[in-house]
MARVEX-321794 format. One line per field, with one value per residue (C-alpha): residue number from 1; residue in one letter; chain; x, y, z. Coordinates in steps of 0.001 Angstrom, whole numbers, m for minus. Layout:
! MARVEX-321794
resi <- c(NUM / ...)
resn <- c(a / ...)
chain <- c(A / ...)
X <- c(X / ...)
Y <- c(Y / ...)
Z <- c(Z / ...)
//
This chain:
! MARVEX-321794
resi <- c(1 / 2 / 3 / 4 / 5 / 6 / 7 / 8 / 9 / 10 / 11 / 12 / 13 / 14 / 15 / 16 / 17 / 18 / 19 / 20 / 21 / 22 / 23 / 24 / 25 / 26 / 27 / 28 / 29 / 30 / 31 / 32 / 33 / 34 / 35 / 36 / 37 / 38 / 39 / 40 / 41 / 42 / 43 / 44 / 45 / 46 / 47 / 48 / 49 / 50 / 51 / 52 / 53 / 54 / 55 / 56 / 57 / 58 / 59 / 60 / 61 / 62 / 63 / 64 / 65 / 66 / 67 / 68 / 69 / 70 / 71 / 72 / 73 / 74 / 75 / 76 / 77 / 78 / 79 / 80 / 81 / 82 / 83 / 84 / 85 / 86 / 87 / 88 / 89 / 90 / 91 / 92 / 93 / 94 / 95 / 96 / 97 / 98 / 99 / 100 / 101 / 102 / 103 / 104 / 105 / 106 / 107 / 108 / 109 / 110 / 111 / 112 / 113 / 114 / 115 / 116 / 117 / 118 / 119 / 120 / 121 / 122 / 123 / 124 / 125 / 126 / 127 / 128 / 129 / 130 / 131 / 132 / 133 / 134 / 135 / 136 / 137 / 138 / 139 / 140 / 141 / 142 / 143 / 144 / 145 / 146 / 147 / 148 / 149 / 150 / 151 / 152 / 153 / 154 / 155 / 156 / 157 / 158 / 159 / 160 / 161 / 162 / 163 / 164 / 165 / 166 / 167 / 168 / 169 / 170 / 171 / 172 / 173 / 174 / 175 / 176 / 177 / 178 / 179 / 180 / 181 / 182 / 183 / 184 / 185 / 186 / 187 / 188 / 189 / 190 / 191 / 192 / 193 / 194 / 195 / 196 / 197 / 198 / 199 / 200 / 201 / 202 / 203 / 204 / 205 / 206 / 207 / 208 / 209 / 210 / 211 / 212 / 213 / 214 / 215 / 216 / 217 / 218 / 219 / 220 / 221 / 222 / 223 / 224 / 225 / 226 / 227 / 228 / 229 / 230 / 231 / 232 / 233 / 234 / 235 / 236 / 237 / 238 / 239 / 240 / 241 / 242 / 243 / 244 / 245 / 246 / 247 / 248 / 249 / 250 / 251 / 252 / 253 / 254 / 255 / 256 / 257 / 258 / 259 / 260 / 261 / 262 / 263 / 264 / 265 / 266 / 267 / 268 / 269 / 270 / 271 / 272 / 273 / 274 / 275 / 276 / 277 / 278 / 279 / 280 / 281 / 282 / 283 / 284 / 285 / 286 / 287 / 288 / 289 / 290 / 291 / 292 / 293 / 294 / 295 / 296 / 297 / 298 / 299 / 300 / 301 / 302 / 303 / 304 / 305 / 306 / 307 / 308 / 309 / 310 / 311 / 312 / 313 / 314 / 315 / 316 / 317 / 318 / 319 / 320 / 321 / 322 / 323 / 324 / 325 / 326 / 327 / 328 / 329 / 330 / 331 / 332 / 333 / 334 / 335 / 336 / 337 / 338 / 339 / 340 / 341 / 342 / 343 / 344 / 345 / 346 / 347 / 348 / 349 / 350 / 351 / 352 / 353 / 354 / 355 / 356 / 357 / 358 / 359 / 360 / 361 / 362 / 363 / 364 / 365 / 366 / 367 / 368 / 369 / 370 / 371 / 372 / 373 / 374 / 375 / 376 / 377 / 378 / 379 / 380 / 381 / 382 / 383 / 384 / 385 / 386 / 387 / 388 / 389 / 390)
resn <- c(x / x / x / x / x / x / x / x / x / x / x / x / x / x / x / x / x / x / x / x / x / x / x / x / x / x / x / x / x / x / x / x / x / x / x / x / x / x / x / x / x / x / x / x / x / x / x / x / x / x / x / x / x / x / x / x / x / x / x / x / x / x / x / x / x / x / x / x / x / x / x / x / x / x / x / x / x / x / x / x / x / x / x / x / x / x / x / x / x / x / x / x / x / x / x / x / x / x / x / x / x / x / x / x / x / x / x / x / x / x / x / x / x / x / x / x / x / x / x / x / x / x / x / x / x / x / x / x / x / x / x / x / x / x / x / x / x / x / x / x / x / x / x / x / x / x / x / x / x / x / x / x / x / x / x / x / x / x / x / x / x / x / x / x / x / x / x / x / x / x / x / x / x / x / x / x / x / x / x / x / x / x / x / x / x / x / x / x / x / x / x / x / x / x / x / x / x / x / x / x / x / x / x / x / x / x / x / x / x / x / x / x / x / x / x / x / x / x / x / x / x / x / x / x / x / x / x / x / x / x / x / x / x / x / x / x / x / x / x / x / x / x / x / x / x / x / x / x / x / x / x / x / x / x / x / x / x / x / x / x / x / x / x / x / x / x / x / x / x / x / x / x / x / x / x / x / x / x / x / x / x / x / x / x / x / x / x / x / x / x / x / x / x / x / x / x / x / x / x / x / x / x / x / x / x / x / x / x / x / x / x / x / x / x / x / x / x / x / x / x / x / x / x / x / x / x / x / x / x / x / x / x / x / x / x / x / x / x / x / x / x / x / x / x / x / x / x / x / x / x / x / x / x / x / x / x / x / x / x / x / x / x / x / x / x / x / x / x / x / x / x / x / x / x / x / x / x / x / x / x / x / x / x / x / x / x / x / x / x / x)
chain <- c(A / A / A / A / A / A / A / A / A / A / A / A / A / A / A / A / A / A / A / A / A / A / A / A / A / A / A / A / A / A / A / A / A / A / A / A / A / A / A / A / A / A / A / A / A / A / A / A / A / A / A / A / A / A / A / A / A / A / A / A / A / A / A / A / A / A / A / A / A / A / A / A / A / A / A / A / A / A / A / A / A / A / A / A / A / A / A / A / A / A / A / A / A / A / A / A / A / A / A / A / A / A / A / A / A / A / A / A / A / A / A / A / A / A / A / A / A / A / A / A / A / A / A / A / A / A / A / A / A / A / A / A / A / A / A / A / A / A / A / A / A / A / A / A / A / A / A / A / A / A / A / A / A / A / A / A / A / A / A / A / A / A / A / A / A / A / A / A / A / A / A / A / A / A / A / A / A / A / A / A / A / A / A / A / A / A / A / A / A / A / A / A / A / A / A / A / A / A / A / A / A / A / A / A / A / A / A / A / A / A / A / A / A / A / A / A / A / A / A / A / A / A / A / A / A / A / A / A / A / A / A / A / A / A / A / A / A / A / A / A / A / A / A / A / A / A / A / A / A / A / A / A / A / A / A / A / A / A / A / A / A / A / A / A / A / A / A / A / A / A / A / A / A / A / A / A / A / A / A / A / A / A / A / A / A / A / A / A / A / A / A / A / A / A / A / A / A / A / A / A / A / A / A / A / A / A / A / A / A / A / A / A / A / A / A / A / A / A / A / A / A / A / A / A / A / A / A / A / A / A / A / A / A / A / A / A / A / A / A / A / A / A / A / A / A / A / A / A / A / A / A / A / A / A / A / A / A / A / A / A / A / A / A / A / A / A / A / A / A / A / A / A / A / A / A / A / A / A / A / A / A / A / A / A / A / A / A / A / A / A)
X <- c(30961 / 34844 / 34443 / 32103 / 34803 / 37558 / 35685 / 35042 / 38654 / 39224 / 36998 / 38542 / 42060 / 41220 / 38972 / 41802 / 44440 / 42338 / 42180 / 46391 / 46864 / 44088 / 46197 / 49139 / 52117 / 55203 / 57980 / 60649 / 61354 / 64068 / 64361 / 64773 / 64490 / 63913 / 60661 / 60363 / 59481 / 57391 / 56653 / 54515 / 53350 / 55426 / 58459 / 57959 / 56856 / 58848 / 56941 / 55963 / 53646 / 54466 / 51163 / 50315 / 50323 / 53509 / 55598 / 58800 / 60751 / 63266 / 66090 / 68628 / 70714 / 71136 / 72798 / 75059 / 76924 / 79765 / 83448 / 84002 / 86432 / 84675 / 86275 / 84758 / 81376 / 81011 / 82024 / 79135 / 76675 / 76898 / 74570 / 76644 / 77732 / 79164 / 79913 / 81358 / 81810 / 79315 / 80738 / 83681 / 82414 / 84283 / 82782 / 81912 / 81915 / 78305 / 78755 / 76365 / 75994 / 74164 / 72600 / 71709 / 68486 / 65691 / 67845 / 67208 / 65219 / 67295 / 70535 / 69049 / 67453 / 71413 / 72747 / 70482 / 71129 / 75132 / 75952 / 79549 / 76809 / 75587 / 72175 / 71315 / 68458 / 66955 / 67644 / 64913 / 63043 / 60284 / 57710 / 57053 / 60480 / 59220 / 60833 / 59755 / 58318 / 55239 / 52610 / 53498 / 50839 / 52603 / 49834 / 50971 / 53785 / 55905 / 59091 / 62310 / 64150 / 68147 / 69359 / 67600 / 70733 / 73244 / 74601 / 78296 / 81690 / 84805 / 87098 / 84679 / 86503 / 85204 / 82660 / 81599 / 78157 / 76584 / 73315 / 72131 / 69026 / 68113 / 69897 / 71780 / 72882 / 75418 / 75168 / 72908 / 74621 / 74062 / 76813 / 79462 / 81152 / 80485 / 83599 / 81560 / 84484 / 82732 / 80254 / 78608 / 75482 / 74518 / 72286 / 75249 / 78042 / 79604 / 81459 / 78505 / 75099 / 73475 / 69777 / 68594 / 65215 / 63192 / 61448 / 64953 / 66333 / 64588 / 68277 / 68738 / 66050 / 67874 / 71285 / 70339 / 69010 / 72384 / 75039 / 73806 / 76202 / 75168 / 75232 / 72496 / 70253 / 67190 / 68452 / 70588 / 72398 / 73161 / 76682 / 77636 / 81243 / 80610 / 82262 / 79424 / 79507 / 76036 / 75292 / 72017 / 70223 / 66555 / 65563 / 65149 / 66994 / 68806 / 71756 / 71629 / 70974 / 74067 / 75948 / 75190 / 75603 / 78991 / 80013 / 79083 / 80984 / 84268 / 84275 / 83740 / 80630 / 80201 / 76588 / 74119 / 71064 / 68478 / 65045 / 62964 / 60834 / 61242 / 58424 / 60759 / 64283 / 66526 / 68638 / 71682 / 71285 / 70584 / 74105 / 75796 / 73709 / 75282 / 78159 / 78264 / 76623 / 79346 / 82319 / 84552 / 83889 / 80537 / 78436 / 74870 / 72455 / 69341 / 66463 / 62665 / 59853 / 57647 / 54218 / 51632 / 50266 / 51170 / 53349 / 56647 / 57456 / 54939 / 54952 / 58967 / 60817 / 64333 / 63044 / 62930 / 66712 / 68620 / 71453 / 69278 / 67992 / 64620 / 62828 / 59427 / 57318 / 55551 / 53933 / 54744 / 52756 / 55019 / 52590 / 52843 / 52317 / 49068 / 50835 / 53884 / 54263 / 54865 / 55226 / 57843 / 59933 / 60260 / 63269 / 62842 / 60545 / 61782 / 60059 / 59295 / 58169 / 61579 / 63110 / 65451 / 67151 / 65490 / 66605 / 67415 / 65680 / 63924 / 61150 / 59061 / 60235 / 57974 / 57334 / 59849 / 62493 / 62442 / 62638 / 65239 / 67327 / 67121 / 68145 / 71128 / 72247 / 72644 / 74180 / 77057 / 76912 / 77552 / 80099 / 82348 / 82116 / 83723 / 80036 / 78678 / 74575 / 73345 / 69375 / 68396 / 70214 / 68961 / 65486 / 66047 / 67718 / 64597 / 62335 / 64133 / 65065 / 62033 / 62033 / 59713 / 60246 / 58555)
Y <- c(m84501 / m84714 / m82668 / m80211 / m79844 / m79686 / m76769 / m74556 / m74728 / m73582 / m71096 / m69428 / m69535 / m67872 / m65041 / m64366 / m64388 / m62436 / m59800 / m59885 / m59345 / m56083 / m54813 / m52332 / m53250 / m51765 / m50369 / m49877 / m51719 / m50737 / m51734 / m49087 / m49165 / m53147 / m52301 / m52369 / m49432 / m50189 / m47504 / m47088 / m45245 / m44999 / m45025 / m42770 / m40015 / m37899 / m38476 / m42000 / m42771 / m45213 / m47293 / m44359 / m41595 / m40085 / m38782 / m39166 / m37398 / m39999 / m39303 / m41377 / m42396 / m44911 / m44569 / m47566 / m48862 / m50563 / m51654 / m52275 / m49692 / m47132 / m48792 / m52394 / m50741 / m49452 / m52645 / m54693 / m53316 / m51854 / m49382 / m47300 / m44598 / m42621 / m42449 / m40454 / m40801 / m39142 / m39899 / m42129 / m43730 / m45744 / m49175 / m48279 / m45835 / m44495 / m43596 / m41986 / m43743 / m41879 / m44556 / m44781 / m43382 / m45611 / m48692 / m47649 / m50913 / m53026 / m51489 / m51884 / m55269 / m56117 / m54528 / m55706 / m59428 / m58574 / m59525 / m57251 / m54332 / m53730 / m51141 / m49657 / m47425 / m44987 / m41443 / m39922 / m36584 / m37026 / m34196 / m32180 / m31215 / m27497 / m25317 / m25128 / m21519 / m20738 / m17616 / m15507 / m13493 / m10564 / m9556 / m12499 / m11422 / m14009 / m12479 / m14021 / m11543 / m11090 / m11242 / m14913 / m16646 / m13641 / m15280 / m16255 / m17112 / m14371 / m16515 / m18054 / m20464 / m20378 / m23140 / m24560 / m24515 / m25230 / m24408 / m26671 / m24335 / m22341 / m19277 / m16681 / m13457 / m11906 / m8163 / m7580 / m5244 / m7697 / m9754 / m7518 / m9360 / m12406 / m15217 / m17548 / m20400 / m21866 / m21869 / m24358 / m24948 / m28887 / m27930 / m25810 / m27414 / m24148 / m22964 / m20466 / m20172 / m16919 / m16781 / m17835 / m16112 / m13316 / m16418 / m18402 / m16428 / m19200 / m19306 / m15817 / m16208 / m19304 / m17489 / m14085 / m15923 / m18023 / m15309 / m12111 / m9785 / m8827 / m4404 / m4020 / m3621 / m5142 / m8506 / m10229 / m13922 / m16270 / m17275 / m15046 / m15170 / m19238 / m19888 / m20287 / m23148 / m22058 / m24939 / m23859 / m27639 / m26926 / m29987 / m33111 / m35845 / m38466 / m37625 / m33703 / m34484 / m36872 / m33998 / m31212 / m33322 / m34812 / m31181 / m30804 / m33603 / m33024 / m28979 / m30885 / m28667 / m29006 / m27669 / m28526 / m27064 / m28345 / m26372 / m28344 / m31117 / m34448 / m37186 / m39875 / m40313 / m43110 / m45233 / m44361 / m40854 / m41670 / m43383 / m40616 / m38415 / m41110 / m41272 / m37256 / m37524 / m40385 / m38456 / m37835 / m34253 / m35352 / m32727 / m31607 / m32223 / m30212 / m30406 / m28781 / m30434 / m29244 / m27429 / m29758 / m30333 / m33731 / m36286 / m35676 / m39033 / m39438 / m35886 / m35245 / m38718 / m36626 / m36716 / m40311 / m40661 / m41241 / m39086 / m35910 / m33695 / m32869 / m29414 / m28418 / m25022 / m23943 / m20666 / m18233 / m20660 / m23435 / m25448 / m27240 / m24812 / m25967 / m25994 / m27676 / m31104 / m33424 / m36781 / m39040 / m38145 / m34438 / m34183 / m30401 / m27656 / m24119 / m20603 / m19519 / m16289 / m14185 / m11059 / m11788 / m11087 / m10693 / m9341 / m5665 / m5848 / m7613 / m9866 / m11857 / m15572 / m18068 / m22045 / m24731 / m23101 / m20747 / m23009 / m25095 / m22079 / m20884 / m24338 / m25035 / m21213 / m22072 / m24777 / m23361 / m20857 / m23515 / m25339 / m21870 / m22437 / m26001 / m27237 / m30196 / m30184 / m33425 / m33314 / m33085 / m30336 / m28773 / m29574 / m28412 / m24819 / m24124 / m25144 / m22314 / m19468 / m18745 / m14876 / m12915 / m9307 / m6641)
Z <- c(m2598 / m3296 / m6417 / m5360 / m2434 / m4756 / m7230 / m4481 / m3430 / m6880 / m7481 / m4220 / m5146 / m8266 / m6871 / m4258 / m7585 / m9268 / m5951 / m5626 / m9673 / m9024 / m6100 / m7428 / m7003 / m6034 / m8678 / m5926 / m2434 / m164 / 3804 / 5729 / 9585 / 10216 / 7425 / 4203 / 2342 / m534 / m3607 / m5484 / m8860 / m12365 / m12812 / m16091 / m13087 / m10419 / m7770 / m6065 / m3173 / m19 / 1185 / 3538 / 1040 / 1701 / m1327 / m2610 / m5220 / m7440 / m9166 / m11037 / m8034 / m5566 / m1941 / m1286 / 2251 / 1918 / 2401 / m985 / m2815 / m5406 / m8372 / m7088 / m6767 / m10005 / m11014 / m10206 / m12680 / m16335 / m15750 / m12700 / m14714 / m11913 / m8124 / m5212 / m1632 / 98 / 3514 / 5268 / 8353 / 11184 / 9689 / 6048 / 3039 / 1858 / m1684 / m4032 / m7570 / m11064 / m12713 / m17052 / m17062 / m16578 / m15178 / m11361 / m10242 / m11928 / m10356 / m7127 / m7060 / m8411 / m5653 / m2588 / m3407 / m2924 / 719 / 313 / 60 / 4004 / 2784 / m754 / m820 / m3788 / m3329 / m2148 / m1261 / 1441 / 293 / 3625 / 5467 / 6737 / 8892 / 12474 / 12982 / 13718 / 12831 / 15980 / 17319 / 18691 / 21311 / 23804 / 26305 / 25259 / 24355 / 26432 / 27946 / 26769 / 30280 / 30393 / 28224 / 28623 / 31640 / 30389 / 32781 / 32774 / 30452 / 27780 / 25369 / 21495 / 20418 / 16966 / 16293 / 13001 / 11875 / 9051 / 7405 / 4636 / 3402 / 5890 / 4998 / 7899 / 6098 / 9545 / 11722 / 14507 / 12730 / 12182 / 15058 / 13910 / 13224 / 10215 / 10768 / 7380 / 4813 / 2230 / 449 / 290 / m2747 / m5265 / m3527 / m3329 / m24 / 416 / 2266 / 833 / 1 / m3158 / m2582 / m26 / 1655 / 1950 / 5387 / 8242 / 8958 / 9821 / 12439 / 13925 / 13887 / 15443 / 18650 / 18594 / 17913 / 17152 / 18682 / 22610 / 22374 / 24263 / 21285 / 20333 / 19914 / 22017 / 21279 / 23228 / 22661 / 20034 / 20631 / 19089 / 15425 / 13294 / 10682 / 8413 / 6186 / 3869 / 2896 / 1945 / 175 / 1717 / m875 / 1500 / m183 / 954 / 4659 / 4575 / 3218 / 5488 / 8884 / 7052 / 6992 / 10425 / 11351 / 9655 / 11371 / 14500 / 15442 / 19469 / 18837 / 15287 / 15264 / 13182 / 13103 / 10781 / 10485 / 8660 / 8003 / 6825 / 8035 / 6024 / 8049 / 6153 / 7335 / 10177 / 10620 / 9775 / 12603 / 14760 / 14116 / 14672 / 17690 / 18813 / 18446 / 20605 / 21685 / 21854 / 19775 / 20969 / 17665 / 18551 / 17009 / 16539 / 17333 / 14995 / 14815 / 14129 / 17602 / 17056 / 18519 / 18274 / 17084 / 14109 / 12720 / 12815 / 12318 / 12921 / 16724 / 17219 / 17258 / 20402 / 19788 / 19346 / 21561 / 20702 / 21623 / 22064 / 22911 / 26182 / 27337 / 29662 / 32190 / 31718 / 29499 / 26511 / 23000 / 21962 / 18598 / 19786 / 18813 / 22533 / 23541 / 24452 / 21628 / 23212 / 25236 / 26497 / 25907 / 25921 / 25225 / 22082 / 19904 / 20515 / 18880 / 16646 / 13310 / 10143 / 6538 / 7546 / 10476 / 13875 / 13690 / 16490 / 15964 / 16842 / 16711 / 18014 / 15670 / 17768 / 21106 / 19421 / 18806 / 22293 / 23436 / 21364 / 22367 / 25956 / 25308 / 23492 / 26356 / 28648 / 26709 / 26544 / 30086 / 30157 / 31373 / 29584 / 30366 / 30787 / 29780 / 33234 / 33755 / 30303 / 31541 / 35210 / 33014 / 31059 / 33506 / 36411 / 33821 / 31761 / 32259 / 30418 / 28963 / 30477)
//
């Protein structure tokens, strides 16, 4: 009876080996946001796969947080072949390394057993950042009227905002007033933010409702007396987000727009977001919900940070966009589906883009004012001005 007790124990532990060495396993693990984040695919390939499906561009490089000085960094492996700082915060330095090709799990499983190194994480490209806009259909009377957000004091003072987007190209007319404090493109490094294509002008749309000039023409922004920081970052490597909110941070932006959506979020940007959001001016950072008719939360991981204000759509009738994503993540909705800038012309803007644009407009407006919103006010704003164009 012993034996036959003993053989069946046997025979189970190897079917249930046999299941485990039949399971794939992962090539890279990282912890990000108290979980780990396990992926998996070859290495050989581009592109790897989390447990849920999403995908992730690789590269040669690892993101590293740490007090230790560059020079003792690239000191603890052979295979660092290169680093920079990406950004300096109050606590730490976040540094980006370029690895010998090929040597990226070693490097890392070095570097996450080394207790002077606080996170390392691969850099990596979530596939699906998109901009929030949305097909507008331009038989709805939805359009916002100018004189909604035109409301400014006698003696505005000058505000920063940035708008971290795609391409923007101020030839408009609407910008012939405008003061661009600063330019840069995350991707080129270059102190630029042109186009690099006819599809790359999102942040045209976003700009026209912030500071297109107020003539009395067709378009009307909301603060456009504001200093305009235009950052163009259209891919969605860890490293590049660090880069355009560092940039943010070091103009000392009192207002960052950000009308896009992101399905994974690394905590090391998210630190940096922070640490923005923390300073001393204290900077709005507003961002889109997103289009998927989703919650906010799960479809857009940007909007589950504190230190963000996060913007949805409603109608005419005060309701929820049935595209809009909602939830609890959604701090405010707004209108949407607004004339506004486009290449050589106007366009009807729609999505959360558009209600995120709107959003961070008046509150530059405000700020030129020496008024400092609080949410509820923002809320108790949108929810008392919502004037439609007749």
């Amino acid at each position: 009876m012993i034996i036959a007790k003993v053989f069946l124990l046997l025979t189970v532990l190897f079917l249930h080996n046999k299941v485990l060495s039949q399971q794939p396993q992962p090539v890279l693990t990282f912890a990000n946001n108290g979980e780990r984040v396990a992926l998996y695919g070859q290495l050989k390939d581009t592109v790897l796969s989390d447990i849920h499906g999403q995908l992730f561009s690789l590269n040669q490089r690892l993101i590293v947080k740490s007090k230790l000085s560059a020079e003792q960094i690239k000191s603890l492996h052979k295979d660092i072949l290169n680093l920079q700082i990406l950004t300096q915060l109050r606590e730490a330095n976040i540094y980006w390394l370029t690895l010998k090709p090929n040597t990226l799990p070693a490097v890392l499983t070095t570097l996450q057993a080394i207790t002077e190194i606080i996170a390392v994480q691969p850099d990596v490209a979530p596939q699906g950042k998109s901009a929030a806009s949305h097909p507008f259909n331009q038989t709805i009377p939805q359009r916002l009227a100018p004189a909604a957000i035109a409301r400014q004091c006698k003696t505005p003072k000058v505000v920063r905002v940035a708008i971290i987007d795609d391409g923007f190209d101020f030839s408009h007319h609407e910008f012939s007033d405008l003061n661009v404090l600063f330019s840069y493109d995350v991707e080129t490094k270059v102190l630029a933010a042109t186009p690099h294509s006819s599809r790359d002008y999102h942040g045209n749309l976003v700009a026209g409702l912030i500071v297109a000039k107020q003539d009395g023409s067709a378009v009307e922004g909301g603060a456009p007396d504001s200093e305009l920081i235009a950052i163009r970052q259209v891919t969605t490597w860890t490293s590049s987000l660090i880069i355009a909110f560092n940039v943010a941070k070091l103009m000392k932006a009192q207002v960052i727009n950000c009308s896009w959506v992101m399905p994974f979020m690394s905590d090391l940007a998210v630190t940096v977001i922070d640490e923005l959001a923390a300073m001393q001016h204290r900077p709005y950072i507003v961002v889109a919900a997103g289009n998927e008719a989703r919650p906010a939360c799960e479809a857009n991981h940007l909007t589950q940070l504190d230190s963000v204000i996060v913007v949805g759509a409603k109608t005419a009738q005060g309701k929820v966009a049935n595209f809009s994503n909602f939830g609890p993540c959604v701090d405010v909705f707004a209108p949407f589906g607004v004339l506004t800038t486009d290449r050589d012309g106007y366009r009807l803007f729609g999505g959360t883009s558009s209600a995120a644009a709107l959003v961070s407009a008046s509150l530059a407006q405000a700020l030129s004012c020496d008024v400092q919103p609080t949410l509820q006010q923002l809320n108790m704003y949108w929810n008392n001005h919502f004037v439609t164009a007749s």
